[in-house]
N, C-alpha and C positions, 0 to 999 in steps of 0.2 A: 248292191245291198242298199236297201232304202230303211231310213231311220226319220223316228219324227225329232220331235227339236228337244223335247225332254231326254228320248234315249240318247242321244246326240251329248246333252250336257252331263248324261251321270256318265260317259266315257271318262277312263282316264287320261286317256292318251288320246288326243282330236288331231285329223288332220282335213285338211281340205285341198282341192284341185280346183283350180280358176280357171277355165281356157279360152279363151279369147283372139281376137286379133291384134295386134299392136295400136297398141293406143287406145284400148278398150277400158282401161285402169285396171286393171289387173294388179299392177304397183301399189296405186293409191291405196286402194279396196287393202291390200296386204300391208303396206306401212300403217294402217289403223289398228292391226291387230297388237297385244302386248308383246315386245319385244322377249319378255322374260319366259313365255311359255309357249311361243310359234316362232317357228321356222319359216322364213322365206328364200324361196328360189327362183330364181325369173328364168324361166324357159326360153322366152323369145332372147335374152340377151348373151342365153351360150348357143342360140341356136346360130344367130347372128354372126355373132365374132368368130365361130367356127368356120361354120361352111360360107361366109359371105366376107371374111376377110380382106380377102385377095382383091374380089371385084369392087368393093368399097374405097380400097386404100387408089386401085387403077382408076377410078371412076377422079374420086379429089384429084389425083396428079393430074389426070386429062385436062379437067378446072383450071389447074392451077400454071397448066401452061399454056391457060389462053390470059395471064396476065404477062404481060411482056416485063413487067419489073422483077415476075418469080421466075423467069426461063433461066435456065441455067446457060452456059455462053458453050 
């Protein structure tokens, strides 16, 4: 559905879809909007912490046991 900016604004109810890559500002772009009458939801960060959990969390411990003060004995 394609609207111009006037039809757009006599909505009463606006919404919008950002999509991007990470680190595209997507965030940004969306914490400018007013708090009081938009909703934000950041895709990438339940997409993230969902499916990339596990390899994130494996990924730091691998890290973090190449410092020989965090190895555990």
């Amino acid at each position: 559905m394609k609207l111009t900016a006037s039809e757009f604004t006599k909505w009463p109810n606006k919404a919008i879809t950002l999509l991007g890559m990470s680190g595209i500002g997507k965030t940004t772009i969306a914490n400018k909007l007013p708090k009081s009458k938009w909703f934000h939801y950041s895709g990438d960060y339940r997409i993230g912490t969902k499916y990339l959990e596990e390899p994130i969390l494996d990924n730091i411990k691998e890290r973090a046991m190449e410092v020989s003060f965090l190895k555990i004995f």
